[in-house]
N, C-alpha and C positions, 0 to 999 in steps of 0.2 A: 504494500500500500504506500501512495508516495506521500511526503510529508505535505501539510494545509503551510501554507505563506503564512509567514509571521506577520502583522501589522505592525510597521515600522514607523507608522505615523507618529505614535507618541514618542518614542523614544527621542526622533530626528526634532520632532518642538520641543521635547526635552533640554534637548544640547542646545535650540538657539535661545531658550524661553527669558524675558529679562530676567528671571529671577537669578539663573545661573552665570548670567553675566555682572549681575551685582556681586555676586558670590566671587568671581573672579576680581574684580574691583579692588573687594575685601582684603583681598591677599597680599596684591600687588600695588599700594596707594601712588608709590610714584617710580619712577626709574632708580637706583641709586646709581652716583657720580662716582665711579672707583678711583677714578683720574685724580680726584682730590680727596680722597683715603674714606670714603665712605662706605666702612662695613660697621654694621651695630650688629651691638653685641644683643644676642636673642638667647643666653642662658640667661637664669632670672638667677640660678643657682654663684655664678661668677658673680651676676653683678653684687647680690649681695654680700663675698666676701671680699670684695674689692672696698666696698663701703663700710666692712666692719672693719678692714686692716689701717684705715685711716683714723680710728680712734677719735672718732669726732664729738665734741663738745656741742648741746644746748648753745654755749652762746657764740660759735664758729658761724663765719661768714667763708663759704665755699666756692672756690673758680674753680667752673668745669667749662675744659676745653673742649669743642666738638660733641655737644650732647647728643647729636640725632632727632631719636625721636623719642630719648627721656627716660630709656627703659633704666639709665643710673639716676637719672636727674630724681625720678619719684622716691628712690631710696634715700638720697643725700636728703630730701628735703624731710624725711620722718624724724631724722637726726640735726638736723643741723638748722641754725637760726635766719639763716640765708645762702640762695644759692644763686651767683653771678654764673649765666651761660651764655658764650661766647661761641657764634654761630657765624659762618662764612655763610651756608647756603640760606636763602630765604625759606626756602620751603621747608629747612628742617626748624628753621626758626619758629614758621607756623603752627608745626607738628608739636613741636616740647612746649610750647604754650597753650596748646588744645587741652594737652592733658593733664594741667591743673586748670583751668579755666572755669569758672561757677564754684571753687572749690577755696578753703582758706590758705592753702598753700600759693594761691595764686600772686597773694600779697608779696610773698617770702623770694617770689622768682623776679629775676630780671634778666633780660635777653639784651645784649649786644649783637649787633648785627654787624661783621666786618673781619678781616683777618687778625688775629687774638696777636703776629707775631707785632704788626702796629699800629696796634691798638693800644693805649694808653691807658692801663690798667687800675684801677679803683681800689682801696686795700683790703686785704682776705688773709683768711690766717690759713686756708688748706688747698691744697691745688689737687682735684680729682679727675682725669681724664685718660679716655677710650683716646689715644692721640692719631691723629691722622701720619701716615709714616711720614708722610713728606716735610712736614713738619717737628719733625723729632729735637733733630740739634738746636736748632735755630730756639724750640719753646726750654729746652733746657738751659741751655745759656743766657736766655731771656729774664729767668725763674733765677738763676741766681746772682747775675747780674742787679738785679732790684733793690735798691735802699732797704728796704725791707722786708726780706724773701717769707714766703709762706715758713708754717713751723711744720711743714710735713707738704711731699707730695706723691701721692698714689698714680701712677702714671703706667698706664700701657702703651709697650712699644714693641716693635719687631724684633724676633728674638735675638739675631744678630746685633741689631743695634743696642739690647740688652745687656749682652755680653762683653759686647767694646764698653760701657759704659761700667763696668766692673771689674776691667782686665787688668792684670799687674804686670808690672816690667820685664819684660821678655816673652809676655805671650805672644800670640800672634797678630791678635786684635789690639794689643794695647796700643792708644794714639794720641793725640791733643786731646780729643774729647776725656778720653777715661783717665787724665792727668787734670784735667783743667775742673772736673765735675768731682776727683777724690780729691784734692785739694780744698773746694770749699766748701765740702758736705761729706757727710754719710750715707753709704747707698746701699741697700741691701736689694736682696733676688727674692721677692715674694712667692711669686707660681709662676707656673707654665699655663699657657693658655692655647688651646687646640685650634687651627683651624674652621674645625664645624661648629664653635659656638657662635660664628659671624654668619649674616647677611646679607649681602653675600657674600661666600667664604674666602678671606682673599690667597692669595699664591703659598704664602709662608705661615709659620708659626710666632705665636706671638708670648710675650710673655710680661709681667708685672713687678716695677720696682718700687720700693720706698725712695725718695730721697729727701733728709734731713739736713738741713743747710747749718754751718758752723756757725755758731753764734757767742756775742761774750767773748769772754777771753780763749775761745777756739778758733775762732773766725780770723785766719792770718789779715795780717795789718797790712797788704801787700793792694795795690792798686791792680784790679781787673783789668784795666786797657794796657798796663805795662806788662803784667805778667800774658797776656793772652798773648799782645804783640811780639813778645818774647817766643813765644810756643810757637807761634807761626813760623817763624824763621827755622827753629829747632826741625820740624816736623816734616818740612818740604818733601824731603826723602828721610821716612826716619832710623833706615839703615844706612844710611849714610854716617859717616864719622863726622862729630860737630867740626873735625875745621875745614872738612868740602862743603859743608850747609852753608859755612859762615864765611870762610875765603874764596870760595869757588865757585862761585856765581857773583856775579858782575851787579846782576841788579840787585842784589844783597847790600852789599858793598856801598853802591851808590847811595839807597837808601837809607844806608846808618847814618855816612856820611852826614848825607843834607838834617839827621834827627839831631847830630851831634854838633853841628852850625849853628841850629836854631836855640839847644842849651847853652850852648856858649854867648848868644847873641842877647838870651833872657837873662842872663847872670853878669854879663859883661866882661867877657873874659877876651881876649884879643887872639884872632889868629891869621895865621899866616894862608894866605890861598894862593900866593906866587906859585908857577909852574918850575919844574922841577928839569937842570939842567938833565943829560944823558949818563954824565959821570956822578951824578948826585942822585941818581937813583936808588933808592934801598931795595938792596937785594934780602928779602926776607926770608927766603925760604932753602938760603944758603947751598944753594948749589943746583944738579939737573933739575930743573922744574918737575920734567916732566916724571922722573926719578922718585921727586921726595913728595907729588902728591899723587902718586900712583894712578894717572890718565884719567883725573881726575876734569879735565877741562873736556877729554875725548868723553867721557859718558855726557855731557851736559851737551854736547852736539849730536850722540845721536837720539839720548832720549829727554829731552826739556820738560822736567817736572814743574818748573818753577809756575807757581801760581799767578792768576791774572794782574794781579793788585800789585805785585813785585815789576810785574813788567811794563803795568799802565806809568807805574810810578816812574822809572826808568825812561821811558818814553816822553813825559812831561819834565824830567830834568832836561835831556836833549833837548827838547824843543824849547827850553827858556834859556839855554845855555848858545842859541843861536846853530844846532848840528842838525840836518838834515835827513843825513847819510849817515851810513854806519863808518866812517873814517875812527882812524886809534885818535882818543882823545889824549890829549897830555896830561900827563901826569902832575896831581899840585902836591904841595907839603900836607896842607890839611888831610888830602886822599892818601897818601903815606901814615901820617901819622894815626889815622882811623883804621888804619889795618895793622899797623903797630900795637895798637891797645888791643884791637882782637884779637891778634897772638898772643897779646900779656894774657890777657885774661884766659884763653882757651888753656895757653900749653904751662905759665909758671903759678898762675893762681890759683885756678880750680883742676888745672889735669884733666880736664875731660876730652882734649884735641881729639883721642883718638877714640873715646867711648861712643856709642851709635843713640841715636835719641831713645829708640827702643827698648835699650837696654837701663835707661836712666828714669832714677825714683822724683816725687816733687823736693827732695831735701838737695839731690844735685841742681836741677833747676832751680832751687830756691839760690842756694850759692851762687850759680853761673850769675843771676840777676842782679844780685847784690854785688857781685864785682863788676858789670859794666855799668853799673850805677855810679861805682865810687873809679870809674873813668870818665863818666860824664855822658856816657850813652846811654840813652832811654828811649823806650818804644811805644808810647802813650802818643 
């Protein structure tokens, strides 16, 4: 007997009926933006140990970077007295204010609408954020940078970048970041955080730190723009030995130079900028060049690490110095004796010529800074 035909009719209004397309609606409210790190967090399980590791106080006022659509924001706000949320997208902006809206939490929240890195930030005692990856360094440097840093912050980041932000001297990730961020705080490795609790889920694995900023008499006395500008330099290459970072690049060089002009010029201290006969040359590095810094000039021609900012700089000396073209400039006393001090300091003060940045704690960095201070070089 052959089989009766199914009636397909319902089934086929089924699948177009509005109701199912509300349904869908439901699921999917808008597109998320991955391009500018939009994955939320959809364990409720995470978020709220994310919010109890913050230890947050009744009368704490909270900056959360990148809320979404709230699913941290409703937690910080059962605990805490206020929560400042800082939103790039508008639409998420819409979304984490829906969800206290008619409610008394509503009072408690405020949205900023703009990029949090400038953004001009209001004071908060805790920083709690799902952080967008692209934004990683730039909100941590930010964060302790501040006259007044938070007294805690709960931050998720990409596990890598976790890792550099915890790494010691001679790992493989250790770098500016994980020197510049243990220096003026405490950072601990809270959890690991899976892929599948996002989103949409993004590429990598993510994971969650504390970071506690130095305060009082831990907080080194040391000025942010000096010691940072100091690290830059160190870092270029940071298996490089401090005296090819620091002798062996030109636009290094030039730029100490003109830093070292301008303390001299603030203090009134007199110098020589006369050019330098051919027999009056200082020969510093006492014999084959190419010998005593081992082809050190040959790697910078065929692989050029040097950062933008080194070579913009460079570029704007030339160009105020009246040079066009790349012709050999002459040599002055002042560009002599600015490399003169770099060698005191690298090879009879602190001994580091031939240590690798890599391999160096913030107590050598701390030295290295301190002796080209008390030469008159500074990096602010």
């Amino acid at each position: 007997m052959g089989k009766l035909k199914s009636n397909k009719r319902n089934s086929a209004s089924a699948g177009s009926s509005p109701y199912s397309k509300a349904q869908a609606a439901t699921n999917n409210v808008f597109k998320f933006n991955t391009n500018v790190g939009q994955h939320i967090l959809k364990n409720p399980g995470v978020a709220e140990a994310i919010v109890a590791k913050a230890n947050l106080k009744p009368t704490d006022t909270v900056l959360e970077v990148g809320p979404g659509t709230g699913n941290l924001t409703v937690r910080i706000l059962e605990k805490a007295k206020k929560v400042i949320a800082v939103e790039l997208d508008p639409r998420m902006a819409a979304e984490v204010t829906k969800r206290v809206q008619g409610k008394p939490e509503q009072k408690r929240l405020e949205v900023l609408l703009g990029d949090v890195i400038k953004t001009e930030l209001p004071p908060f005692d805790v920083c709690i954020s799902n952080t967008p990856y692209q934004i990683s360094s730039p909100l941590v440097f930010k964060l302790l940078a501040l006259p007044n840093p938070p007294r805690t912050s709960i931050l998720m980041f990409q596990r890598e970048f976790a890792l550099r932000l915890t790494a010691r001297p001679g790992d493989p990730l250790y770098c500016r970041l994980s020197v510049n961020a243990q220096f003026f705080s405490k950072i601990t490795h809270i959890m690991k955080v899976g892929k599948n609790n996002f989103r949409p889920p993004p590429q990598v694995e993510s994971s969650v730190v504390r970071i506690e900023p130095k305060m009082g008499a831990e907080r080194p006395g040391v000025s942010w723009d000096e010691w940072d500008g100091m690290l830059r330099i160190c870092f270029v290459r940071k298996n490089r030995t401090m005296r090819a970072s620091w002798l062996g690049t030109k636009e290094v060089l030039a730029m100490v130079e003109r830093n070292y002009k301008v303390w001299c010029s603030a203090n009134q201290i007199p110098i020589d900028d006369s050019e330098l006969g051919e027999d009056e040359e200082m020969d510093l590095d006492g014999g084959g060049e190419e010998d005593d810094w081992g082809g050190i000039m040959e790697v910078d021609e065929k692989e050029d690490d040097t950062p933008a900012f080194f070579k913009e700089e460079a570029e704007r000396i030339l160009k105020e110095n009246g040079v066009k073209t790349k012709s050999k400039k002459k040599k002055t006393r002042v560009a002599e004796l600015v490399k003169e001090k770099i060698r005191k300091v690298l090879e009879d003060v602190t001994e580091l010529a031939d240590k690798r940045a890599g391999k160096c704690d913030e107590n050598d960095f701390l030295r290295l800074l301190s002796a080209f201070n008390d030469e008159g070089i500074h990096f602010a």
